[in-house]
Backbone as numpy.savetxt, mean C-alpha at the origin, in Angstrom:
# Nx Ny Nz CAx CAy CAz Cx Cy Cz
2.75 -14.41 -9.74 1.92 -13.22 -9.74 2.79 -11.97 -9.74
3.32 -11.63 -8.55 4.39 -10.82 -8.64 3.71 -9.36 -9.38
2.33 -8.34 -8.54 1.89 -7.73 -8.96 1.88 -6.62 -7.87
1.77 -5.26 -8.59 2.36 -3.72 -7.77 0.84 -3.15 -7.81
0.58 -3.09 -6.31 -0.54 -2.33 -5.88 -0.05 -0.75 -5.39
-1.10 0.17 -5.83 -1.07 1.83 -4.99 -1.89 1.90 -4.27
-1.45 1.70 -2.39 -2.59 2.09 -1.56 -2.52 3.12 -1.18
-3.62 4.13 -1.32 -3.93 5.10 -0.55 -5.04 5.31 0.63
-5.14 5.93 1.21 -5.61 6.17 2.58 -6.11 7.54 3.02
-7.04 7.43 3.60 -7.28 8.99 4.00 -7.92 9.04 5.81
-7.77 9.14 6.25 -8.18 9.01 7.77 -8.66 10.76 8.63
-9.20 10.60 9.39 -9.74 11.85 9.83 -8.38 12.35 10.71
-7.94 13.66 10.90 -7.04 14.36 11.67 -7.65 14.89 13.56
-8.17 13.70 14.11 -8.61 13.52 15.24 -7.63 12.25 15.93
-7.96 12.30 17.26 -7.05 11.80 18.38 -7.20 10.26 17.87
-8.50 9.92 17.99 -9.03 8.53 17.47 -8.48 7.59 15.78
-9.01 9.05 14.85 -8.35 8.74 13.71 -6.60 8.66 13.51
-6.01 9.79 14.36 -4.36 9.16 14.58 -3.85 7.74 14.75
-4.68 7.65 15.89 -4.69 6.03 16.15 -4.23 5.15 15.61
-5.85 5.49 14.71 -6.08 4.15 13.32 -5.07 4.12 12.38
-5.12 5.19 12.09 -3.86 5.82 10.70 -2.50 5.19 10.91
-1.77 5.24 12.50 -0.83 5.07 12.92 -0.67 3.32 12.38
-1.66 2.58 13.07 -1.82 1.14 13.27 -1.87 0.68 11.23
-1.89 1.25 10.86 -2.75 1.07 9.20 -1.14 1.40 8.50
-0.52 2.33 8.80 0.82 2.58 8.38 1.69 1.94 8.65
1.82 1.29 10.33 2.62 0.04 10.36 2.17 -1.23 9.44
1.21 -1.52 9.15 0.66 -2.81 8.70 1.10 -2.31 6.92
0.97 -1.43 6.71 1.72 -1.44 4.70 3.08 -1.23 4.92
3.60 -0.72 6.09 4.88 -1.08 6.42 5.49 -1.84 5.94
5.19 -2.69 6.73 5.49 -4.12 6.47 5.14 -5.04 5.76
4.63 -4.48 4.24 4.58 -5.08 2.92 4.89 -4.34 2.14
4.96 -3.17 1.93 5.72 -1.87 1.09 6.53 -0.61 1.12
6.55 0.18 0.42 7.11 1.42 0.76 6.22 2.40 0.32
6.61 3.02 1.15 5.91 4.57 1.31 6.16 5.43 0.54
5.61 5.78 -0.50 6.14 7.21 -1.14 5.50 8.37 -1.64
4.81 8.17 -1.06 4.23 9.63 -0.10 3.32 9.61 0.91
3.14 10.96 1.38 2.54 10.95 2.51 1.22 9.97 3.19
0.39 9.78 2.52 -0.77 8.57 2.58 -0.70 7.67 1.24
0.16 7.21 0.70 0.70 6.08 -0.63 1.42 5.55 -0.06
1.09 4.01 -0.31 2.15 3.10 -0.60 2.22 2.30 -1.78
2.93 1.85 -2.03 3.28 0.53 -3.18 3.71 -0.50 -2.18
2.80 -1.36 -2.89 3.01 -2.90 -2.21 2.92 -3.88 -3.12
4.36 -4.97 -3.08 4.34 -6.05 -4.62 3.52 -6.88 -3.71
3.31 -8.21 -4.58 2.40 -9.36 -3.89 3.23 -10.14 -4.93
3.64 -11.14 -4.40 3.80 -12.59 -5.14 2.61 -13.43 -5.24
1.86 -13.70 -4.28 0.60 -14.36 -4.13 -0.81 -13.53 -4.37
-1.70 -14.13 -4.32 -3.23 -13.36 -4.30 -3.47 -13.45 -2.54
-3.36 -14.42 -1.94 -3.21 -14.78 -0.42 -2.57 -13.34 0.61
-1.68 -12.57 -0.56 -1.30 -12.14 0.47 -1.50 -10.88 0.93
-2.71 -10.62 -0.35 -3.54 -9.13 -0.49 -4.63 -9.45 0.45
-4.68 -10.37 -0.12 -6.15 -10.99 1.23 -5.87 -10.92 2.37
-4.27 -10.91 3.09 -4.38 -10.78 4.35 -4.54 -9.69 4.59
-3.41 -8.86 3.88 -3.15 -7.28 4.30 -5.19 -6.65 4.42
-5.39 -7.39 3.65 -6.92 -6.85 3.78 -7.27 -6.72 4.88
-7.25 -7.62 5.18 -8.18 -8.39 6.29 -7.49 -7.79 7.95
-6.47 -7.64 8.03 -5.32 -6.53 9.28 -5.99 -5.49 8.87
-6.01 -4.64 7.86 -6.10 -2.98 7.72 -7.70 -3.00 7.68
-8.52 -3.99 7.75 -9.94 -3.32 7.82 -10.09 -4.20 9.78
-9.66 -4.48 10.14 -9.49 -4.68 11.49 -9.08 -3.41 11.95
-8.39 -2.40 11.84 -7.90 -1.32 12.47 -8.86 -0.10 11.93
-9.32 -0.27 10.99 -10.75 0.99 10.25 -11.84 1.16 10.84
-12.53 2.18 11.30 -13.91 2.88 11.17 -14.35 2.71 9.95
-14.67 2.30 9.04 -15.15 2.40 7.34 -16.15 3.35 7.33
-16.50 4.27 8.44 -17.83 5.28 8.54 -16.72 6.39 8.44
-15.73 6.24 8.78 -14.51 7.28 9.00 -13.48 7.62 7.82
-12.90 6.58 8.17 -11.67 6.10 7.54 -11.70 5.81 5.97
-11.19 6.07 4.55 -10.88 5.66 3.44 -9.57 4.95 3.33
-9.92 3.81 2.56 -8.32 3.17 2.23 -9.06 2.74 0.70
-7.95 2.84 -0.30 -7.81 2.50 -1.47 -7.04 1.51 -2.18
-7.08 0.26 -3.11 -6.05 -0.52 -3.35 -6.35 -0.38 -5.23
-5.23 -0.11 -5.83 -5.60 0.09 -7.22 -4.35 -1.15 -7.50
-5.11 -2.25 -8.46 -3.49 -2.87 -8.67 -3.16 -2.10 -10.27
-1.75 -2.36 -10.33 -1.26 -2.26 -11.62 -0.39 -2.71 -12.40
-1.41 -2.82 -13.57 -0.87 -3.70 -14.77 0.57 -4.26 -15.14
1.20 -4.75 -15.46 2.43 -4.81 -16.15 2.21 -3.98 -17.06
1.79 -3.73 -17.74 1.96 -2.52 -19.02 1.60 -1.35 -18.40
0.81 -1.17 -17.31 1.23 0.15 -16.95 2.31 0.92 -15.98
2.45 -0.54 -15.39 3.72 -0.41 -14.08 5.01 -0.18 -15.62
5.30 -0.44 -16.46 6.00 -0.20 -17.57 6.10 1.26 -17.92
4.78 1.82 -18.09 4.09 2.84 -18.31 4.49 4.06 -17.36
4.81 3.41 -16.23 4.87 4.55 -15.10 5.60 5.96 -15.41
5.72 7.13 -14.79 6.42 7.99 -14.55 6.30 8.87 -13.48
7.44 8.86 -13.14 7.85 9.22 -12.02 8.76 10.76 -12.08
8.20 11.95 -11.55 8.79 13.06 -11.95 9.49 13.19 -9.95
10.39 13.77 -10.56 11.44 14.22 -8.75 11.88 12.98 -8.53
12.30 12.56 -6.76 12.92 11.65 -6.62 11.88 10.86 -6.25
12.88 9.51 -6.55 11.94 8.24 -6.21 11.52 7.06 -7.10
11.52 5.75 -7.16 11.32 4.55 -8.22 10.24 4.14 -7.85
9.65 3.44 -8.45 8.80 2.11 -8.45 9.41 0.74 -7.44
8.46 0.66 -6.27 8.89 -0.26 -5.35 9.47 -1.63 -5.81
10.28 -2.11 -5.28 10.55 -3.51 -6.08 11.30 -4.07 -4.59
10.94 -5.17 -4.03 11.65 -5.88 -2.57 12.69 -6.74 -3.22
13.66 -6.74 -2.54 15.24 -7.40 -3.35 14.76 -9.09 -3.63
14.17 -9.53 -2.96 14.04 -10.75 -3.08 12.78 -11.26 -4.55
12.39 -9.88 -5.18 12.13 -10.04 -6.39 12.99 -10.17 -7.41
14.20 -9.61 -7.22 14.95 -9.96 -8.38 15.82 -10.87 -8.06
15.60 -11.48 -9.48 16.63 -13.42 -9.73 17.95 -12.70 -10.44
18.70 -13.50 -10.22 19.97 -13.48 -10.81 20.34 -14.91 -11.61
């Protein structure tokens, strides 16, 4: 599979919504990188493993509150990309074979 998701997020700027936001940023943490302020890019080798991240980040949501977004993208458009200023297209080392 080996496919590049853009999550975005939007959370309310309250004590409660910090919280959430906080808990929601560790959890894409620790499947992507951040590159910008509420974006991440996150690869997936599996379909399993979008399903989890799902399933953690709507455990930590208000969904009456809180927005989170997952757009995947294509190989022809992850190709497609551009990127103006600094910064690449996420890629975890253990994607590339030698």
């Amino acid at each position: 599979m080996n496919k590049l998701y853009v999550i975005c997020y939007d959370f309310p700027s309250d004590k409660a919504g910090d919280k959430r936001r906080n808990k929601v940023i560790k959890i894409l943490g620790g499947h992507g990188e951040r590159v910008q302020y509420s974006v991440f890019e996150v690869r997936f080798k599996k379909p399993e493993e979008l399903e989890i991240l799902v399933k953690r980040v709507k455990i930590q949501m208000d969904e009456k509150e809180d927005s989170l977004r997952i757009y995947p993208i294509s190989g022809a458009a992850e190709k497609d990309t551009i990127i103006l200023g600094k910064g690449e297209l996420f890629h975890r080392e253990e994607d590339y074979f030698f």
